[in-house]
C-alpha positions in Angstrom: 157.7 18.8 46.3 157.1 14.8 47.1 157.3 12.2 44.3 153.3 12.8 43.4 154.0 16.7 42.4 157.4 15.2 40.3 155.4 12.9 38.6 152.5 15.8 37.6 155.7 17.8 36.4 157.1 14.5 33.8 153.0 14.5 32.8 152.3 18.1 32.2 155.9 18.5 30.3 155.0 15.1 28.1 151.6 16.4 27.6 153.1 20.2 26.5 155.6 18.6 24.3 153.6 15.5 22.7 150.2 16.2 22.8 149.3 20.0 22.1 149.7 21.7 18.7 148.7 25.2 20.3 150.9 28.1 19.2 151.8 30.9 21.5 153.5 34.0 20.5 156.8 34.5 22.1 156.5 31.1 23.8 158.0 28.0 22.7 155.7 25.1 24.4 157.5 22.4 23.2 160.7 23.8 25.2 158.5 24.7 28.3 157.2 21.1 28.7 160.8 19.3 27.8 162.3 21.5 30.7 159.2 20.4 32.6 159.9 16.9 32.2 163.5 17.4 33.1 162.4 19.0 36.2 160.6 16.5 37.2 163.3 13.6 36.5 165.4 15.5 38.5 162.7 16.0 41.5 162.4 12.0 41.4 166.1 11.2 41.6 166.4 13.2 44.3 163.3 12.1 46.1 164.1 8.4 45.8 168.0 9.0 47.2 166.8 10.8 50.2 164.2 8.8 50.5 166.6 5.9 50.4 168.9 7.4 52.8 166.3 7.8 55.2 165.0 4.6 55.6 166.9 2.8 58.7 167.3 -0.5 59.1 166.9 -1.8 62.9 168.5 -4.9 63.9 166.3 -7.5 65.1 166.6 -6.9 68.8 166.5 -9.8 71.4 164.0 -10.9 73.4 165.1 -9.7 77.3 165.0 -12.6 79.4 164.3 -11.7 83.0 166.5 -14.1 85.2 165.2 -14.8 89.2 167.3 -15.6 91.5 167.9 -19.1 92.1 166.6 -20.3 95.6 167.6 -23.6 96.8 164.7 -25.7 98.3 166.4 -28.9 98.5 167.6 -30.2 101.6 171.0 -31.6 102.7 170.4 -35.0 101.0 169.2 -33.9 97.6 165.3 -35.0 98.4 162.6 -31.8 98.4 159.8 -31.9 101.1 160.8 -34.9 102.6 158.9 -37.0 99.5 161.7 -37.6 97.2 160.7 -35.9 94.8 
């Protein structure tokens, strides 16, 4: 049951407990929704601690830097191509 059915459970129980005046022999509906309610308090504590435990926090990861080797194109006295440059 997800947080959605736990939440129909607290409205249902509230609605049984608060908002009916119907009168069933042998059945209490006042008790029937307060355990519903209950039920459903309980369903959403649970959901929201596993739910919390499940979520994972990655560390930011770092960019990979691909490194070439360095080749040396300079000649003996310091000047490229011959220009100086």
């Amino acid at each position: 049951m997800g947080l959605g059915g736990c939440i129909i459970l607290i409205a249902v129980g509230a609605i049984l407990t608060f908002a009916t005046d119907w009168d069933m022999q042998g059945v209490n509906l006042d008790l029937v929704g307060v355990i519903f309610m209950i039920v459903g308090l309980i369903g959403v504590a649970t959901f929201s601690s596993i739910a919390r435990r499940r979520r994972v926090v990655m560390p930011p990861t770092t960019p990979v830097v691909e490194e070439r080797p360095h080749t040396h194109t300079h000649t003996r006295d310091g000047y490229h191509n011959g220009y100086g440059a």
